[in-house]
C-alpha positions as CSV (number, residue, x, y, z in Angstrom):
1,X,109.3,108.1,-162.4
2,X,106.9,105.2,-162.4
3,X,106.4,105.6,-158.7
4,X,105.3,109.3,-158.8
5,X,103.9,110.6,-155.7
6,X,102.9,107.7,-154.5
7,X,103.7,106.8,-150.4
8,X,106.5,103.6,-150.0
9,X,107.3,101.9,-146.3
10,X,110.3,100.2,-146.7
11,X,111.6,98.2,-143.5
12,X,115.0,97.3,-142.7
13,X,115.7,100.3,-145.6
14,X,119.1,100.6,-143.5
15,X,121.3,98.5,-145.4
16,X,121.6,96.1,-147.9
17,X,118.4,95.2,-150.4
18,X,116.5,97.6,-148.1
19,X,118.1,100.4,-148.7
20,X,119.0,99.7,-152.4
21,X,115.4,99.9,-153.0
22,X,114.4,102.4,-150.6
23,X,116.9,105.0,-152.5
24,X,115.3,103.1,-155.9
25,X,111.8,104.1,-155.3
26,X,112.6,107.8,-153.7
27,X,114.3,108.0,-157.4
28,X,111.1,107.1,-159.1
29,X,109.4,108.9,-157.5
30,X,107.9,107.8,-154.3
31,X,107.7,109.4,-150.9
32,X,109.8,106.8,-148.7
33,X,109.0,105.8,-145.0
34,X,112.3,103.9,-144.0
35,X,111.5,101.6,-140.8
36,X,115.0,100.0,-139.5
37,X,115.9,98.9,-135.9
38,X,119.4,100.7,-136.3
39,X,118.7,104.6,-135.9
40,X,122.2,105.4,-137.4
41,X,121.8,103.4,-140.9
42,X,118.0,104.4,-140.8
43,X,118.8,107.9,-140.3
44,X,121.6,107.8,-142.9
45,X,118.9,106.5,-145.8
46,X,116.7,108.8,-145.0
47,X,119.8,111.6,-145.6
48,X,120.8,110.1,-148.7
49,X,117.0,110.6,-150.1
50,X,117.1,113.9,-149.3
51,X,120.0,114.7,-150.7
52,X,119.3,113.4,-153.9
53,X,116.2,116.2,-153.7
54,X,113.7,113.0,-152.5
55,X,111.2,113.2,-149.5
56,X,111.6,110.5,-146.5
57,X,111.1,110.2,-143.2
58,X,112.6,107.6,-140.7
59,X,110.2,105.2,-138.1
60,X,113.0,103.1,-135.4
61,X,111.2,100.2,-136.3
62,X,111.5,96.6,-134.5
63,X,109.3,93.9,-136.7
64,X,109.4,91.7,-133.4
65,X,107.8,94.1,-131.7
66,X,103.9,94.5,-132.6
67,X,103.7,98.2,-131.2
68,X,106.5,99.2,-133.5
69,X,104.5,98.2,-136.6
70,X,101.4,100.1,-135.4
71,X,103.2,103.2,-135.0
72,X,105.4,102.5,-138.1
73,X,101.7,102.8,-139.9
74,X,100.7,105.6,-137.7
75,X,103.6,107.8,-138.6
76,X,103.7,107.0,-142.2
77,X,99.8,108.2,-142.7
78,X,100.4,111.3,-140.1
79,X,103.4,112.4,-142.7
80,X,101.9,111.6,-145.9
81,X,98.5,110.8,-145.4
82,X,98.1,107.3,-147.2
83,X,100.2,104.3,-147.7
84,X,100.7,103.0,-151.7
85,X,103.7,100.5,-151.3
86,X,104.8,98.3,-148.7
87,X,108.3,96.5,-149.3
88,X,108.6,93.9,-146.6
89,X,112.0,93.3,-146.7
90,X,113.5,93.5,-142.5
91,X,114.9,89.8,-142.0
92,X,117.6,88.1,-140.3
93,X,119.7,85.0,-139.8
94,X,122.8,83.6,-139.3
95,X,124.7,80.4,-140.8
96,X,124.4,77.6,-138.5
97,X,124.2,73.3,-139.1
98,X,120.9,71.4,-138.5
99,X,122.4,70.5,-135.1
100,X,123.0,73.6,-134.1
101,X,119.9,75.7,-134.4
102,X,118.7,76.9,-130.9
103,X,114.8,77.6,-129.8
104,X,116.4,80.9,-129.2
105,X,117.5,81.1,-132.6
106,X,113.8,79.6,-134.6
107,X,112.0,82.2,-132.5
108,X,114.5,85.4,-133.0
109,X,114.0,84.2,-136.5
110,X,110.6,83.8,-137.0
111,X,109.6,86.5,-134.6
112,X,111.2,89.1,-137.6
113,X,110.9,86.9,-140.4
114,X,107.2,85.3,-140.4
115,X,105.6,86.9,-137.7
116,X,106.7,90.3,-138.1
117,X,106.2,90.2,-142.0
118,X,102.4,88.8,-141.5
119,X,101.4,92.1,-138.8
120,X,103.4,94.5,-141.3
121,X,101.0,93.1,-144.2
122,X,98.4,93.3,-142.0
123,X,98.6,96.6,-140.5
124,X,99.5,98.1,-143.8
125,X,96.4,96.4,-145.6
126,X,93.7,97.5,-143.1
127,X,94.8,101.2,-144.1
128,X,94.9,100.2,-148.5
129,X,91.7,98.6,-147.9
130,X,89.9,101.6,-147.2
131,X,91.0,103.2,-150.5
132,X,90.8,99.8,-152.4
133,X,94.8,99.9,-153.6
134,X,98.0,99.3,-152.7
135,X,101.5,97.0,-153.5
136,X,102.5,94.7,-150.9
137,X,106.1,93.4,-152.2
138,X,107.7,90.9,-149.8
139,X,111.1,89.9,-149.4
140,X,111.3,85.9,-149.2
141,X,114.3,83.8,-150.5
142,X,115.0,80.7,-152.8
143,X,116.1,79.1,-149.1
144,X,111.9,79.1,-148.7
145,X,111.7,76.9,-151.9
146,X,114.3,74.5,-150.5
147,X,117.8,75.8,-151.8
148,X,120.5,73.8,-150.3
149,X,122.7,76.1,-149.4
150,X,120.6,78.1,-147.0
151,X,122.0,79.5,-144.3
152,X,120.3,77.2,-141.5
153,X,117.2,75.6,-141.5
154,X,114.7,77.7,-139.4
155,X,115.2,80.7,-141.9
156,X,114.5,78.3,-144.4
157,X,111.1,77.7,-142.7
158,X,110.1,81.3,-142.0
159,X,110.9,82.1,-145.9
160,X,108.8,79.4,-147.0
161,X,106.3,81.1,-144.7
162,X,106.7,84.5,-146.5
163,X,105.8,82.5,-149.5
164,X,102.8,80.6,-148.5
165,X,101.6,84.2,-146.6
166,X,102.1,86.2,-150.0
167,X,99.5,83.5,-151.7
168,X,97.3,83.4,-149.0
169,X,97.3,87.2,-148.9
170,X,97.1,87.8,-152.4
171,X,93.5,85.7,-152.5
172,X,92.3,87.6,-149.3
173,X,93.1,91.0,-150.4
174,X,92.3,90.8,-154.1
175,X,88.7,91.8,-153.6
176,X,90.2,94.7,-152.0
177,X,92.6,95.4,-155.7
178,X,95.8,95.1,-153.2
179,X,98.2,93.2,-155.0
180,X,100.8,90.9,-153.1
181,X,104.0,89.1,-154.3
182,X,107.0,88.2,-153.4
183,X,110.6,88.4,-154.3
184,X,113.1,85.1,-153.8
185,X,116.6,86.1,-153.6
186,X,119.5,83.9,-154.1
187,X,122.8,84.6,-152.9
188,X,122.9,89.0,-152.7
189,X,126.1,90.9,-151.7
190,X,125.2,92.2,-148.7
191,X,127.1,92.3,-145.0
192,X,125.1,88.6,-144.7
193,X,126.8,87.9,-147.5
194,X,130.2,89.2,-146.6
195,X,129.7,87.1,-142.8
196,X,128.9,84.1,-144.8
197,X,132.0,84.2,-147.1
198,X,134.4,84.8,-144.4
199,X,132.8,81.6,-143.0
200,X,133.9,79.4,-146.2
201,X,136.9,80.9,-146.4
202,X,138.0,80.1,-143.1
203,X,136.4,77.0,-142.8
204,X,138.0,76.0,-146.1
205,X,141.1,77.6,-145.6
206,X,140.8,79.8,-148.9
207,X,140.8,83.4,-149.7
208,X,138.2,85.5,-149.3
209,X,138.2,86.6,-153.3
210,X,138.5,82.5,-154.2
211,X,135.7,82.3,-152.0
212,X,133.6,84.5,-153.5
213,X,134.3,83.4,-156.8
214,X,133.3,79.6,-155.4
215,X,129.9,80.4,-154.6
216,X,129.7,82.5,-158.1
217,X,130.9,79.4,-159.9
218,X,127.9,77.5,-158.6
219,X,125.1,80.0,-160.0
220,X,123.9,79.3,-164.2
221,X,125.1,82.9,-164.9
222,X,127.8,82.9,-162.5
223,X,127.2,85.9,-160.6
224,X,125.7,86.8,-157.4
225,X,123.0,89.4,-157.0
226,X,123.7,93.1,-156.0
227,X,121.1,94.8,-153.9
228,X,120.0,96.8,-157.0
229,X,119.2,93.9,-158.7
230,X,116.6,93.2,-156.5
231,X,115.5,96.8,-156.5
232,X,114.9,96.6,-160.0
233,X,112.0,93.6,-159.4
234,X,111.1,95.7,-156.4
235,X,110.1,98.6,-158.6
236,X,108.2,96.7,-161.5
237,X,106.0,94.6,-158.6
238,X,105.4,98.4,-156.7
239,X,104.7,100.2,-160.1
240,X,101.3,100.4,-162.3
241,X,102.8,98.0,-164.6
242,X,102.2,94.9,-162.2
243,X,98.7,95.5,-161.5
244,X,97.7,92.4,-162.8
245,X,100.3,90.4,-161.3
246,X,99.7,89.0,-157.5
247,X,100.2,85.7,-155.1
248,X,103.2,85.1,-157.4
249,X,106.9,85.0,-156.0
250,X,109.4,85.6,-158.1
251,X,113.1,84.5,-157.7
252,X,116.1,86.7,-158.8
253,X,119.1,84.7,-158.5
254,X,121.4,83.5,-161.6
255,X,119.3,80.5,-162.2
256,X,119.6,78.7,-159.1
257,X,115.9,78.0,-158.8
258,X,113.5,77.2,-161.3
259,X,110.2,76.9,-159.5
């Protein structure tokens, strides 16, 4: 229980590495606010945390939308009356070549991505700061550190944003003891995931199971990430045992990435 009674947003907690790790820290303990765009998976989390005897409440959340955020914090100190843990995890993209990135699709992207993860820390930050703590845990990606086989190019850039944010943060906030990392992906079975091998398999004409076990084959331990396994980092970096750790982003993916 190493996140006993203490008060954990988690956004885009609908699916995927959100809601891996907003079911992780009910489990240890944590009263979770899930924030997710999609009121039937948000709702659904929220269910499942209460029906493994946890306490949750749900916030329709857009991280586009500045408004949302405010009343995301609004809610989540009205219900529980403080914020510990921020897991800034909401993101999106979609494969696409150089070529074929869009304006429409570098500003969907960074609207969730970079801007929307910057006014969540931000937001969430002015409340830690007037109690001097808090865990701010965001989701980035080895694609912000240059892995080739990102998924397009603008999500690359709004990752390597989330990095150069956490750092920045991390030195801004420390005089306030609100520590700020980041976790780096690699390649995570989610429905992403799933989109992306159907991709390869059709554009390789290949099976979705040799696929899968092609883009396996290409990680040091050849194996891909499950949401937990992000959850796990996610806990540590939220918990008393990383108090002394900030500005530092950490990747979890086979051994992809070494930096």
């Amino acid at each position: 229980m190493r996140l006993q009674d203490k008060v954990a947003i988690v956004t885009g907690a609908g699916a995927g590495i959100g809601k891996a790790v907003a079911l992780r820290y009910a489990r240890e303990g944590a009263r979770v606010v899930v924030a997710e765009i999609d009121e039937a998976s948000g709702e659904k989390t929220t269910a499942e945390i209460a029906d493994g005897g946890g306490q949750a409440i749900f916030v329709r959340t857009d991280l586009g939308r500045l408004a949302d955020i405010d009343a995301l914090i609004k809610a989540a100190v009205a219900r529980f009356a403080r914020i510990d843990v921020l897991m800034n995890n909401a993101g999106v993209t979609k494969k696409l070549d150089f070529f074929e990135v869009t304006e429409a699709d570098w500003d969907r992207i960074h609207t969730v991505n970079a801007k929307g993860a910057f006014f969540c820390m931000q937001a969430v930050a002015r409340e830690m700061a007037s109690r001097r703590a808090g865990k701010i845990v965001n989701v980035a990606s080895i694609a912000g550190k240059g892995f080739r086989g990102t998924s397009n190019v603008a999500y690359a850039g709004s990752k390597g944003a989330v990095i150069a944010m956490t750092r920045v943060a991390a030195s801004q906030l420390a005089r306030y003891d609100i520590n700020v990392n980041a976790i780096c992906p690699g390649v995570v079975r989610t429905s992403m995931y799933e989109r992306i091998i159907e991709g390869v398999a059709e554009r390789e004409k290949i099976s979705i199971a040799e696929a899968g076990a092609k883009m396996d084959a290409a990680i040091p331990l050849r194996r891909s990430n499950t949401p937990d396994d992000i959850a796990h980092m996610a806990v540590f970096l939220a918990s008393d045992e990383a108090r002394n750790i900030t500005g530092q982003s950490f990747n979890v993916d086979g051994g992809i990435m070494w930096d």
